[in-house]
BAFI-3210 file (N, C-alpha, C; in Angstrom, 3 decimals, decimal comma, padded with zeros to 6 digits):
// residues 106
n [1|2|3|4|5|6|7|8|9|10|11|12|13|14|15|16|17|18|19|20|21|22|23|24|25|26|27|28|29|30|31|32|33|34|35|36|37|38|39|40|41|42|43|44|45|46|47|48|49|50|51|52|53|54|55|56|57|58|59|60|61|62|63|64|65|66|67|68|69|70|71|72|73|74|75|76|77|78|79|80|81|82|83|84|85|86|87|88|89|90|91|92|93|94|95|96|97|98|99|100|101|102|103|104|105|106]
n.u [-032,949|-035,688|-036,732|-039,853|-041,757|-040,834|-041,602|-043,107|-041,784|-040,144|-037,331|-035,276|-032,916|-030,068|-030,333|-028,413|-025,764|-025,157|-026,840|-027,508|-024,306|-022,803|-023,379|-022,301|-020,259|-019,373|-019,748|-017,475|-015,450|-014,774|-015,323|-012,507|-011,016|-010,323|-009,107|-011,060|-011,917|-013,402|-015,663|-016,432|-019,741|-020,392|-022,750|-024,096|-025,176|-025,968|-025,957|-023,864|-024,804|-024,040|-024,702|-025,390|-025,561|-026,583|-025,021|-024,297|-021,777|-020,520|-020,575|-021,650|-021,133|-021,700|-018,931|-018,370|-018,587|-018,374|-018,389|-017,850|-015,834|-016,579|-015,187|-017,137|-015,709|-016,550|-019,312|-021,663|-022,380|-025,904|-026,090|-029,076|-030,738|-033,584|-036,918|-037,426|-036,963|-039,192|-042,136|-044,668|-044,908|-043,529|-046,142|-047,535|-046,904|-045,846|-047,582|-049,427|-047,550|-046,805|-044,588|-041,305|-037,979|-034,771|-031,295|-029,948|-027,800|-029,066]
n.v [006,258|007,132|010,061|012,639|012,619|010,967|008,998|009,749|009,677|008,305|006,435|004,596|002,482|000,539|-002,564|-002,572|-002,016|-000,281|002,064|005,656|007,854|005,616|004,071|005,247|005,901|003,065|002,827|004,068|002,974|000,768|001,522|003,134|000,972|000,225|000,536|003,352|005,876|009,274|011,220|014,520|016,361|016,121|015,392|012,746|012,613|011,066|007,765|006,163|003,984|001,233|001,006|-000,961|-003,521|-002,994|-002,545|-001,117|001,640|003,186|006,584|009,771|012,731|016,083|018,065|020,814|023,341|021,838|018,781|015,396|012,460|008,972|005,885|002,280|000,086|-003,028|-002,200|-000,007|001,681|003,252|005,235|006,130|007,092|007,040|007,721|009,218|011,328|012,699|013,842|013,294|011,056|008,945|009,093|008,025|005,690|004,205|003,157|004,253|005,912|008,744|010,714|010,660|009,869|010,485|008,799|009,096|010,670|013,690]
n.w [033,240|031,466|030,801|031,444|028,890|027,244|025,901|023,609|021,922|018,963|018,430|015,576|015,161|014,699|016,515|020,163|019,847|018,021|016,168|016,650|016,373|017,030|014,463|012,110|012,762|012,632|010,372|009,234|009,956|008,572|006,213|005,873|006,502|003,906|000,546|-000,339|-001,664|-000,775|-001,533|-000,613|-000,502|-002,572|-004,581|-006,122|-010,157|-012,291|-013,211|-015,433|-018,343|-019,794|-023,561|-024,717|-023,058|-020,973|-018,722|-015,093|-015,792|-014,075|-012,647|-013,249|-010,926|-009,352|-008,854|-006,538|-009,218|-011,281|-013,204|-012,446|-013,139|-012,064|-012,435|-012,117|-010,677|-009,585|-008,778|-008,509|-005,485|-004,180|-001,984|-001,264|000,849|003,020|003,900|006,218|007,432|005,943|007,087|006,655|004,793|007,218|008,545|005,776|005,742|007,817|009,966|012,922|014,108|014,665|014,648|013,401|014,609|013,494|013,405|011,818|009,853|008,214]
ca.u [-034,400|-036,634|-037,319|-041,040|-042,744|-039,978|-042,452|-043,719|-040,071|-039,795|-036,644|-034,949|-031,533|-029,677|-029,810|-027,936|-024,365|-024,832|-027,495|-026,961|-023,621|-022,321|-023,382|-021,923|-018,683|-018,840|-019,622|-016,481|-013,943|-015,281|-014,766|-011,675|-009,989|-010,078|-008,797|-011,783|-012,036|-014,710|-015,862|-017,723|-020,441|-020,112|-023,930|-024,259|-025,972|-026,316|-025,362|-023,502|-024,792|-024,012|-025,874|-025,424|-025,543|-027,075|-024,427|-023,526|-020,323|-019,953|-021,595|-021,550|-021,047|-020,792|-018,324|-018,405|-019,364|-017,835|-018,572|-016,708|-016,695|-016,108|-015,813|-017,061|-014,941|-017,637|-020,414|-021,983|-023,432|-026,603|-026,656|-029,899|-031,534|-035,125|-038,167|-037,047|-037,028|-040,495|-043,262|-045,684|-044,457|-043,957|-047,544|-048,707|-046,266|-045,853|-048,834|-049,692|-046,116|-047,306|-043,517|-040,565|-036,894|-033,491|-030,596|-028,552|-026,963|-030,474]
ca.v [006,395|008,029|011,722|012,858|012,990|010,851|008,179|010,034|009,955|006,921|006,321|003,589|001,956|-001,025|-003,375|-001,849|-001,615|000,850|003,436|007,284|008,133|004,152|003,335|005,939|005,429|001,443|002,168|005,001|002,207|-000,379|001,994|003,249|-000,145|-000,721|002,239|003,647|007,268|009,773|012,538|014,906|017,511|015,596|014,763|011,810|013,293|010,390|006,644|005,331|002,915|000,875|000,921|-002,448|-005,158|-002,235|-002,304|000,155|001,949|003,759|007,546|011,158|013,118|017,411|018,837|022,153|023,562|020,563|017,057|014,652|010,935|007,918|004,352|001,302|-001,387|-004,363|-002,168|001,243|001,401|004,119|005,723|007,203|007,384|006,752|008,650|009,014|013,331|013,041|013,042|012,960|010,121|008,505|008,733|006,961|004,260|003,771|003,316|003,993|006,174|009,784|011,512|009,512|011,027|009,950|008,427|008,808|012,115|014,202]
ca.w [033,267|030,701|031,008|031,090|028,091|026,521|025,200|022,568|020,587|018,133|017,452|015,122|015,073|014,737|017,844|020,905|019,942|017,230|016,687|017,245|016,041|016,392|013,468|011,276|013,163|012,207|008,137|009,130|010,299|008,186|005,077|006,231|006,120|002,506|-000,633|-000,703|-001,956|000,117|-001,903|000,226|-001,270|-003,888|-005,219|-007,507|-011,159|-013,147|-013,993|-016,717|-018,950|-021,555|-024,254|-025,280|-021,947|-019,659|-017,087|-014,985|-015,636|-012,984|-012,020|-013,121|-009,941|-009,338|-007,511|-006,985|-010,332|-012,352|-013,684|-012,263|-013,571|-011,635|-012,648|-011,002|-010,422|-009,298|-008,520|-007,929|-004,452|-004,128|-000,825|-001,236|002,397|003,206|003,712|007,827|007,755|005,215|008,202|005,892|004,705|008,034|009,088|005,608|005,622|009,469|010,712|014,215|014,212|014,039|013,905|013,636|014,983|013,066|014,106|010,841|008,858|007,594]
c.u [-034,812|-037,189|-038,893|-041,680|-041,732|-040,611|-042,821|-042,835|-039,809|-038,811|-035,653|-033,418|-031,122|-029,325|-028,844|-026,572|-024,680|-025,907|-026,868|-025,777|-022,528|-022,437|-023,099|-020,302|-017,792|-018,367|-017,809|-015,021|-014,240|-014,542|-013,170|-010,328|-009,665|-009,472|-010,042|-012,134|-013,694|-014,779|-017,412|-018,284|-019,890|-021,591|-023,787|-025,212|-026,861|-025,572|-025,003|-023,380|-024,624|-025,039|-026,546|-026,059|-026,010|-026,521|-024,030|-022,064|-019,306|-021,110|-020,584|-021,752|-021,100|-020,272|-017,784|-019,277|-019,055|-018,285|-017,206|-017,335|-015,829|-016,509|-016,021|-016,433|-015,849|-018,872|-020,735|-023,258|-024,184|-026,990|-028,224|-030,813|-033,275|-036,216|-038,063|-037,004|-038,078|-041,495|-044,349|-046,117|-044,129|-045,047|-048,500|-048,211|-045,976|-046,427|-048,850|-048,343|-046,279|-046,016|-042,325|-038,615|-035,811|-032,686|-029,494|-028,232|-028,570|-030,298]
c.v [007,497|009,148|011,938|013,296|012,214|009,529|008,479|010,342|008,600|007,105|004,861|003,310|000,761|-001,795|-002,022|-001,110|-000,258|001,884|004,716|007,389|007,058|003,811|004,298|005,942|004,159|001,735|003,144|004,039|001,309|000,512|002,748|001,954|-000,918|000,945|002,372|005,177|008,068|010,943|013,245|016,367|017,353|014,540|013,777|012,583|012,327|009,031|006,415|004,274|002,325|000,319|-000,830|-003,761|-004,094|-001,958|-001,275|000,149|002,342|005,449|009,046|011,728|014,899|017,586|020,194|022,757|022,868|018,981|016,424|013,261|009,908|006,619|003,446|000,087|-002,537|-003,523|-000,569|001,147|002,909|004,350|006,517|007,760|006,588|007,814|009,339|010,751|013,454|012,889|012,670|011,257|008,919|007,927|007,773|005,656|003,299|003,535|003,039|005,072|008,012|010,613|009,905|010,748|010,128|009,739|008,773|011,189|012,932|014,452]
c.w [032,303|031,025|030,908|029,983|026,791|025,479|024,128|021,104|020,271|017,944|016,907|014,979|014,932|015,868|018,833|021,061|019,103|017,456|016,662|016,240|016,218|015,106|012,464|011,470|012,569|010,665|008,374|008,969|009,244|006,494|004,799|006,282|004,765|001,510|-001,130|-000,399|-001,229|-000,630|-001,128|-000,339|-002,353|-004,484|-006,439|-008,945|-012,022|-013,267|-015,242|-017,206|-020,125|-022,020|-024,576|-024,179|-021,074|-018,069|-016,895|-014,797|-014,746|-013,435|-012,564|-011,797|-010,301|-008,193|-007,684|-007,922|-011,495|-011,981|-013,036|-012,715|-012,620|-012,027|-012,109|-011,776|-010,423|-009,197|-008,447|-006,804|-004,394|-002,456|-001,032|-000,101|002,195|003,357|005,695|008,080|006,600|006,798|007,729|005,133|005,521|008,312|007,485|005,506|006,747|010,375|011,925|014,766|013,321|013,622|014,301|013,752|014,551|013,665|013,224|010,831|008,361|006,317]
res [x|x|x|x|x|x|x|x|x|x|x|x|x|x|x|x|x|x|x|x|x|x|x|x|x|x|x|x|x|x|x|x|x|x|x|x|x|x|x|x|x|x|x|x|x|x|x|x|x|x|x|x|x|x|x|x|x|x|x|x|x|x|x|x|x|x|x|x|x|x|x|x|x|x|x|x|x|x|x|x|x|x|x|x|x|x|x|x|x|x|x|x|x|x|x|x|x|x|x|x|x|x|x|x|x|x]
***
């Protein structure tokens, strides 16, 4: 049962299995079952493209106080998040949804 005053807390997830700290667990096992390298505090900087056919190469990264380069194989995927810790942002895109409370990483 819902605590008092617990109505006034939006929060969003995927269906019932995951959510909260499920669904960071799933991408965990899920990425975990293939060779796939985790660099952590490791900000993306920049894409690399060619000049010619515009594909990407793969991604400038820093780590630490150095460049690092990585190449993509099939693809470069962009974690970039959402607007979900903007509230400002919330209230003009969410309408009716004055704060909104995360489920993921901030």
């Amino acid at each position: 049962m819902a605590g008092p005053g617990s109505g006034c807390v939006h929060k969003f997830h995927d269906g019932p299995t995951y959510g909260y700290s499920y669904t960071w667990k799933r991408f965990e096992s899920l990425v975990r079952q293939r060779p796939i390298s985790i660099f952590y505090e490791t900000p993306g900087r920049e894409l690399i493209q060619s000049d010619i056919i515009k594909e990407i190469l793969g991604v400038r990264a820093q780590q630490a106080n150095k460049s690092i380069y990585v190449k993509a194989r099939k693809a470069v995927v962009l974690t970039c998040g959402g607007f979900e810790n903007n509230q400002k942002m919330i209230r003009n895109y969410l309408p009716g949804i004055p704060y909104c409370y995360t489920s993921g990483s901030p």
